[in-house]
C-alpha positions in Angstrom: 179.0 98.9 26.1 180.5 101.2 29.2 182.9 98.9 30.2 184.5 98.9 26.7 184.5 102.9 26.7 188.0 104.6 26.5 189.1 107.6 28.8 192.3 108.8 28.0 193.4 105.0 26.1 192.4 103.1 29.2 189.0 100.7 29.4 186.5 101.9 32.0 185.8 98.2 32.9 190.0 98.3 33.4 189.3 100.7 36.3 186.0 99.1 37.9 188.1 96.3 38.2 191.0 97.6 40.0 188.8 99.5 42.3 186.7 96.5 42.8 190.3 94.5 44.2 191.1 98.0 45.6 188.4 97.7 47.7 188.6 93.7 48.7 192.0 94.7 50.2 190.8 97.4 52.0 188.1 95.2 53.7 190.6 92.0 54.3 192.8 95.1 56.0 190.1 96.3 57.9 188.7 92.8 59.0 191.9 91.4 60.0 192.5 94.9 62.5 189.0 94.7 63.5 189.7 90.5 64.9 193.0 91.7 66.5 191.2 94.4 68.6 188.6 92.4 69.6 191.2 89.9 70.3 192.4 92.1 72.7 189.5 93.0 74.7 188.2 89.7 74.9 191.4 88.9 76.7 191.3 91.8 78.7 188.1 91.0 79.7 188.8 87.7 80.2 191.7 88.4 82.6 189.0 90.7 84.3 187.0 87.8 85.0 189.7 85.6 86.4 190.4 87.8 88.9 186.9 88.2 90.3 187.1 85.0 90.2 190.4 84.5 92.3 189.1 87.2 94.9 185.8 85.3 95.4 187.8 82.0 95.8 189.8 83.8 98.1 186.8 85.3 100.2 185.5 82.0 100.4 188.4 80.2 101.7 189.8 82.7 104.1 
């Protein structure tokens, strides 16, 4: 039984644990900066393609 060994009068399976959430919050952290980055360049790209757009219109009409 690891998880019920002692180090120092705390449970092992006490610290796999917390590292376990430790490490959820670091990914929700890390996912939620990764979507607002991408965020951003899809609208940057986006805005990109509009104005190619505009300037073909523009070709084409004048």
């Amino acid at each position: 039984m690891f998880f019920l060994t002692t180090v120092g009068g705390v449970l092992v399976g006490d610290i796999i644990v917390q590292l376990f959430f430790l490490l959820i919050l670091i990914a929700l952290v890390a996912v939620v900066i990764t979507l607002i980055v991408k965020s951003k360049d899809r609208n940057k790209k986006l805005n990109r393609i509009e104005e190619k757009i505009d300037k073909l219109l523009s070709d084409k009409n004048g």
